[in-house]
C-alpha positions in Angstrom: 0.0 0.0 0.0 1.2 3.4 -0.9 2.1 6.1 1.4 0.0 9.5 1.4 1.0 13.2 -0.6 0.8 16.1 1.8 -2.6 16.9 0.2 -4.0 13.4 0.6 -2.8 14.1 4.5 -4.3 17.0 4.9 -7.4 16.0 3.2 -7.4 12.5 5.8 -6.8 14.9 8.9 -9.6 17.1 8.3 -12.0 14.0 7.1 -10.8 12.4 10.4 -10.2 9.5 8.3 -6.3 6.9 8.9 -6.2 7.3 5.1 -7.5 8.5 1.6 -6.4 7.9 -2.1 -7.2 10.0 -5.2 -10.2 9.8 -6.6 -11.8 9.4 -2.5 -14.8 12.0 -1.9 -14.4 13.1 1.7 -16.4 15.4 4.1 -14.2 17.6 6.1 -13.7 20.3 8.2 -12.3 24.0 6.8 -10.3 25.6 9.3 -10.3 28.8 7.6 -12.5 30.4 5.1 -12.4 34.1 3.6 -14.7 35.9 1.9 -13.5 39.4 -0.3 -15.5 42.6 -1.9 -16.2 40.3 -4.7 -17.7 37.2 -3.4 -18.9 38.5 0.0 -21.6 40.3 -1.5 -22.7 37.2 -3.8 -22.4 35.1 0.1 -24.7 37.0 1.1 -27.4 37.0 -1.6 -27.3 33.2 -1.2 -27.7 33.4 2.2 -30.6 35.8 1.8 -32.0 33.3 -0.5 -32.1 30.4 1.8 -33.5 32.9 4.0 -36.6 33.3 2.0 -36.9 29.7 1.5 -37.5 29.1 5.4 -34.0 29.0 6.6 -33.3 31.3 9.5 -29.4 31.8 9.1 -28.4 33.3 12.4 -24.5 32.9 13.0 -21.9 31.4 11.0 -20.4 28.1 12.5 -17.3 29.8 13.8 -16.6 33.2 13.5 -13.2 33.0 14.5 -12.3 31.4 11.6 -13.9 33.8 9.0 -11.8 36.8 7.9 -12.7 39.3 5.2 -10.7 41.2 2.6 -11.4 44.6 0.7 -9.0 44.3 -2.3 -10.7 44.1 -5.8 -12.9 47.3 -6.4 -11.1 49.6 -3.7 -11.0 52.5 -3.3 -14.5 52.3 -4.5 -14.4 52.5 -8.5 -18.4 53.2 -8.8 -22.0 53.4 -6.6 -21.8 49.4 -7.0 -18.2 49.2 -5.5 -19.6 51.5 -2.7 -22.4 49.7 -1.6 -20.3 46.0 -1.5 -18.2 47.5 1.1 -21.0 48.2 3.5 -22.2 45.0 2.7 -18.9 43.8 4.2 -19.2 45.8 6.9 -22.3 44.5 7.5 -21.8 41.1 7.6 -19.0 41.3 9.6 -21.3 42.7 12.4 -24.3 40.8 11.8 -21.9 37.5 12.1 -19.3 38.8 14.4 -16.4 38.6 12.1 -13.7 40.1 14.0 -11.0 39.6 11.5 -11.5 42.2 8.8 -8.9 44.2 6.6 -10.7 47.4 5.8 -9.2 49.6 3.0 -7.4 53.1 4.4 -7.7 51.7 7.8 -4.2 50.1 8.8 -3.5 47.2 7.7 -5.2 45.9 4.0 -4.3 44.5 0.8 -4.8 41.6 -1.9 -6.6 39.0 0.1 -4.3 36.3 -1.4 -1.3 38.3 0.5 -3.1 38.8 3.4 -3.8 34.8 4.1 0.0 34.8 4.1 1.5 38.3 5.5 -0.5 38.1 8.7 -0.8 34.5 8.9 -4.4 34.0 8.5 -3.8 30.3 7.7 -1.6 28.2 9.0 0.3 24.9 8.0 -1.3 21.7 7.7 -5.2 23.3 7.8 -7.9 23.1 5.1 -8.4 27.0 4.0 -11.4 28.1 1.0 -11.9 31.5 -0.6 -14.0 33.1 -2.5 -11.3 33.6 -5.2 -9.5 31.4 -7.8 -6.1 32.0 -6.7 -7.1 31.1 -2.8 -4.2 28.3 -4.0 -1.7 31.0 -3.4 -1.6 30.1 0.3 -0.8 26.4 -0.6 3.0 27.2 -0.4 2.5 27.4 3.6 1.8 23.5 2.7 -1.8 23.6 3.0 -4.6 22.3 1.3 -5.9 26.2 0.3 -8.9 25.8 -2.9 -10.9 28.5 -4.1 -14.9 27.9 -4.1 -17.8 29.8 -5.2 -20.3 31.9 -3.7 -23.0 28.8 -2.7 -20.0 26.6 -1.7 -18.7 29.6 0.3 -22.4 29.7 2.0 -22.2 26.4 3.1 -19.3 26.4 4.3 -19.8 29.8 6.3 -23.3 27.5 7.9 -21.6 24.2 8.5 -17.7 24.7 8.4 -17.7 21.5 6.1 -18.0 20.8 2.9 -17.3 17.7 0.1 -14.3 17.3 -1.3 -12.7 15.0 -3.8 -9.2 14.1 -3.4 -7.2 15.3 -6.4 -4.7 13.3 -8.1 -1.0 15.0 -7.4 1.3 16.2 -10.2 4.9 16.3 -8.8 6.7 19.4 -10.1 10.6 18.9 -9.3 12.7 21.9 -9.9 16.6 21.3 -9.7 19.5 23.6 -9.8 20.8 26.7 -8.9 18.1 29.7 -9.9 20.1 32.3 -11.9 19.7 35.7 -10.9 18.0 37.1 -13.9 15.2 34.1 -13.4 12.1 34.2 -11.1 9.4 31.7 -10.1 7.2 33.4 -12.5 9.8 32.4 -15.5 9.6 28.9 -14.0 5.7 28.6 -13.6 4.6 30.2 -17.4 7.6 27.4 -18.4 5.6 24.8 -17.0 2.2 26.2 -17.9 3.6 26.8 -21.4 5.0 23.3 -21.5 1.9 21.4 -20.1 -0.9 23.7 -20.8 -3.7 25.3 -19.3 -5.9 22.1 -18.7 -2.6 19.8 -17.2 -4.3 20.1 -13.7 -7.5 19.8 -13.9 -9.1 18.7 -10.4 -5.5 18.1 -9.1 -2.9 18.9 -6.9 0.3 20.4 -8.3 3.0 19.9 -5.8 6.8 21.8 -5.7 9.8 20.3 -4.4 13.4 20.3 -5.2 16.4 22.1 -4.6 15.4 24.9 -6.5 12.1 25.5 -4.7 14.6 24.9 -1.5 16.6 28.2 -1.7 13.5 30.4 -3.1 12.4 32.6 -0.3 8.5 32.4 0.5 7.4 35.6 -1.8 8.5 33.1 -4.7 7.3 30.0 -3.5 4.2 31.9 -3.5 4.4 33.0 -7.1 4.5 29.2 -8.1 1.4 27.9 -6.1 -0.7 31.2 -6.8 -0.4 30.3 -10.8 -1.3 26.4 -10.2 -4.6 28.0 -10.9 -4.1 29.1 -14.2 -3.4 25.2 -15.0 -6.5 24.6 -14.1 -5.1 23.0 -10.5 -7.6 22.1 -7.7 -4.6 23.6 -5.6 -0.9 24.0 -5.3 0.9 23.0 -2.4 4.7 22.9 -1.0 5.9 21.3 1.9 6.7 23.0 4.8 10.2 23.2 5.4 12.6 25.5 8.0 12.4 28.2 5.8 8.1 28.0 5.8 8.4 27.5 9.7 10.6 30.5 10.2 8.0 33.0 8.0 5.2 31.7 9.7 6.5 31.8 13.5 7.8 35.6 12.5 4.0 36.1 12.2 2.2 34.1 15.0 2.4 32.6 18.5 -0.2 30.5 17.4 0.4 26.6 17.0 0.5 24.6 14.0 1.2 21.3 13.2 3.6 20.5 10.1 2.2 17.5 7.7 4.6 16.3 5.0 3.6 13.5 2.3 5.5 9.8 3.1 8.5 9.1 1.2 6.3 6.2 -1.0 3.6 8.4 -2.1 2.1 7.8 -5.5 2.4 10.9 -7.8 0.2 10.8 -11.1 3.0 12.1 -12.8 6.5 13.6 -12.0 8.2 16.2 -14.0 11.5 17.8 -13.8 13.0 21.1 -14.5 16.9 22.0 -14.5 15.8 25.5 -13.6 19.6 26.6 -14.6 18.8 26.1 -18.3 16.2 28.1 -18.1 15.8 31.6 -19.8 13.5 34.9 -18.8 9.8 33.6 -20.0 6.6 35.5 -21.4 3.2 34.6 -21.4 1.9 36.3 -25.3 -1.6 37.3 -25.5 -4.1 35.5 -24.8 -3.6 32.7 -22.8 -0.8 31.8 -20.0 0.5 29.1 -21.7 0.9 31.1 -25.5 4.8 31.6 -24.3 8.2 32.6 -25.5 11.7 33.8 -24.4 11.5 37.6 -23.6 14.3 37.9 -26.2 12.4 36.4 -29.1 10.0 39.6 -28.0 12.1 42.2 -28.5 10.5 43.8 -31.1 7.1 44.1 -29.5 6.6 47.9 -28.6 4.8 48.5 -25.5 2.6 51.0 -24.0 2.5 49.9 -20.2 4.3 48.1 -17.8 2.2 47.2 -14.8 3.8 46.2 -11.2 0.9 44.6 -9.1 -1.2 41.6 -7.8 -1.2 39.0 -5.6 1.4 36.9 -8.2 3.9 39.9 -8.9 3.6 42.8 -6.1 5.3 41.1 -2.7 8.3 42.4 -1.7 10.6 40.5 -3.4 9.0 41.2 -6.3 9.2 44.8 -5.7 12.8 44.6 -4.9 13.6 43.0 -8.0 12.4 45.0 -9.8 13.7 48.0 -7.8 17.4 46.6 -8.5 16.3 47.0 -12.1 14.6 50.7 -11.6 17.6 52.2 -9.9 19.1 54.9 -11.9 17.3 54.8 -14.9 14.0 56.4 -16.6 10.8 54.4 -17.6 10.0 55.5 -21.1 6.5 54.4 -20.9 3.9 54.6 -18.5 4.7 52.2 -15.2 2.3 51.6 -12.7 3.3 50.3 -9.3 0.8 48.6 -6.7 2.1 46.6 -3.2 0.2 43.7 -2.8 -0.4 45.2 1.1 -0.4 48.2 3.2 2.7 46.2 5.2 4.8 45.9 1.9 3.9 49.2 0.8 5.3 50.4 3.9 8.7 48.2 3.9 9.0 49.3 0.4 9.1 53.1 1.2 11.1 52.5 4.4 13.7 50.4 2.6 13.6 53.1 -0.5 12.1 51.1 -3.1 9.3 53.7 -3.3 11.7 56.6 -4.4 13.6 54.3 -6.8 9.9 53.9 -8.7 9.5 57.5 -8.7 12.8 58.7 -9.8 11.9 56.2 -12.4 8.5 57.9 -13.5 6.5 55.4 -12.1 2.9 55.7 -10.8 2.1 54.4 -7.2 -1.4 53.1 -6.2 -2.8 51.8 -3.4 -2.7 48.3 -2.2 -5.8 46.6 -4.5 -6.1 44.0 -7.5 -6.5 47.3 -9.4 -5.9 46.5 -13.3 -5.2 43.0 -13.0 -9.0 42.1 -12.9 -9.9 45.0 -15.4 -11.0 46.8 -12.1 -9.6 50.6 -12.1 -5.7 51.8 -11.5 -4.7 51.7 -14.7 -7.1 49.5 -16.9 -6.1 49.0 -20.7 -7.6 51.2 -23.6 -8.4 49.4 -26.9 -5.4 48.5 -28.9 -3.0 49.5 -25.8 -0.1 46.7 -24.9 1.1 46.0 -21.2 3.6 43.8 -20.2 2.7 42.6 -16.4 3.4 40.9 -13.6 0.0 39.7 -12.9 -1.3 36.0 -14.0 -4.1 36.5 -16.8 -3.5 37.8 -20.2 -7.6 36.7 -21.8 -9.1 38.7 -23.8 -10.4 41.8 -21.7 -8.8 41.0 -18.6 -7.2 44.0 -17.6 -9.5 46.6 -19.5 -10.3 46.9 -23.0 -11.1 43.3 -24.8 -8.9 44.5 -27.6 -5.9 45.1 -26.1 -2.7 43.1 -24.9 -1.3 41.5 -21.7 2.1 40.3 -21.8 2.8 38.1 -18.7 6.4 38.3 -17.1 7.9 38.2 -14.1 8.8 41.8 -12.3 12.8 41.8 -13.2 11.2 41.6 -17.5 8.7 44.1 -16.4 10.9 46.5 -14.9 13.5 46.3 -17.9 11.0 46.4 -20.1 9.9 50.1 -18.8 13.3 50.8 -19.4 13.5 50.4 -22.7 9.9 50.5 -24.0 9.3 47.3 -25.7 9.9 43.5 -24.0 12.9 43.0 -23.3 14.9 40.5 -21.1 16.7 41.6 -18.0 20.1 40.9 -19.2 20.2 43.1 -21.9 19.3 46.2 -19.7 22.0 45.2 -16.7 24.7 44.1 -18.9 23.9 46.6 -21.8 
């Protein structure tokens, strides 16, 4: 008999079951669940609903373990915008929802930094949100899944809900990571390689040496675009670094689960991340890739730092590195994925390094990533961005372009005004 993956653990512990195997459908506990300005409204029109059917919905099963997030529409783009924010606010009274990041009043930000930066979930727990990239939190090594609005509900009533156990794809990365590479290079490699339907319904695990000596803000970059293969979630085990990060951010106590030495992967591929070279994502689809250098005719008319894949620290950083000295010649839009970075950023002088550059700074929010506001795309206009969707109308106008890349290509690519890889602009 096989031994267990992490997920298949996690999955078991929560099912209060010895054992599962892919393919299993399990009933388990969530021990954390997070609703945004998005899906918290569309929560609570279910919950309305079932209220006019005969329901009484009084409390939510714990509210301790419900936390809410103001990040997609905020500052409020329109009357609509407005009016979901009190709808937050009251929720989080009706139910008693102590844990909520309100916009402009200390700490806020992108939900999907959030779970993370303030250690909302912890190792080893079952975590849903109201958001596809909820799998960002999976490099913690948890079993983190986004859900929709009447899975959300449910959830928020009986702090269980169904789950089948996904098959696990075994990603192993190898190698020393040069320094003009990032995990986003790495992840639109494998999405480019395997395509956008590779995960569907299952896990898609990290390991390796490489994933080894990234710091957290990139092991974060890998699981957050798990999604855009389709991925039920993405997951890492915990190791000394993960314990570090998370003790740095709580007192509270955790247990670490790791999979057994004889668990059965689906498949298992492997990626001598030392070969690899600086990656874009072309319109319109994450997996439509190339090497930036193959792009280097490609004029551009944005370049767009932000979102819970490309505005954490280190991505900021990076791209600082890039930024120092030199002028953007086209328009460069700069949003920290939190309040907290925002304010490391400016303490450490990243912030004056973007606007010596020319660059705009927003406000911690998804801003143009989801085709929000802060800086949405015109018809024909091309951006090259750090964020993880490049369909058809995703950041604005459904005729223009997204370029996905990671922040060092974005950064260079201000530079210069077309895509261009980070090694011409250093070196050159």
């Amino acid at each position: 008999m096989c031994g267990m993956t992490i997920t298949e653990k996690i999955l078991a512990r929560a099912s209060n079951r010895e054992r599962v195997t892919a393919g299993d459908v399990v009933f388990a506990s969530v021990d954390k669940v997070m609703v945004h300005d998005v899906s918290g409204p569309g929560v609570m029109m279910v919950l309305r609903e079932l209220e006019r059917k005969g329901k009484r919905v009084e409390r939510v099963w714990d509210p301790d373990r419900v936390w809410i997030a103001e990040d997609h529409f905020v500052p409020a783009v329109d009357k609509i915008a407005a009016e979901n924010i009190i709808t937050l606010e009251r929720m989080s009274e009706r139910f008693g929802i102590k844990k909520h990041f309100r916009y402009g009043l200390g700490q806020y930000g992108i939900c999907h930094t959030l779970s993370h930066e303030e250690a909302m979930v912890l190792p080893g727990e079952v975590y849903v949100g109201g958001d596809s990239h909820t799998n960002t939190t999976g490099a913690l090594g948890c079993f983190a899944t986004g859900m929709g609005h009447t899975d959300i509900a449910y959830v928020l009533i009986h702090g269980k809900i169904w789950f089948r156990v996904p098959e696990t794809l075994l990603f192993r990365l190898e190698g020393h990571i040069p320094t003009y590479i990032m995990a986003k290079d790495i992840i639109l490699k494998i999405i480019g390689d395997s395509g956008t339907d590779v995960a569907n319904y299952k896990a898609m695990q990290f390991a390796g040496s490489a994933v080894a000596e990234m710091p957290m803000d990139e092991r974060f970059t890998l699981t957050n675009m798990t999604t855009e293969a389709g991925a039920k979630n993405g997951i890492i085990e915990p190791d000394e670094r993960t314990i570090a990060y998370v003790k740095e951010r709580t007192d509270r106590p955790f247990k670490v689960l790791k999979g057994d030495d004889d668990a059965e992967y689906e498949e298992v591929f492997t990626y001598e991340v030392d070969k690899l070279e600086p990656i874009v994502a072309k319109p319109y689809s994450p997996a439509n890739i190339a090497y930036a250098r193959e792009l280097n005719s490609v004029e551009i008319d944005r370049a767009y730092i932000g979102s819970c894949t490309g505005a954490k620290y280190t991505d900021l950083l990076e791209a600082a590195r890039i930024l120092k000295g030199r002028k953007a010649k086209v328009r460069l839009e700069v949003l920290p994925a939190s309040q907290s970075i925002y304010m490391k950023a400016l303490n450490d002088g990243l912030l004056s390094i973007f606007l010596e550059a020319g660059a705009v700074i927003g406000p911690p929010t998804c801003g143009a990533c989801c085709g929000a506001h802060m800086g949405v795309l015109a018809k024909d206009e091309v951006c090259v961005s750090t964020t993880n969707r490049n369909f058809p109308g995703r950041m604005g106008h459904v005729e223009s372009k997204t370029y996905l890349a990671s922040p060092k290509v974005v950064a260079a690519s201000a530079v210069t005004g077309r895509i261009t890889d980070p090694r011409d602009v250093v070196d050159g």
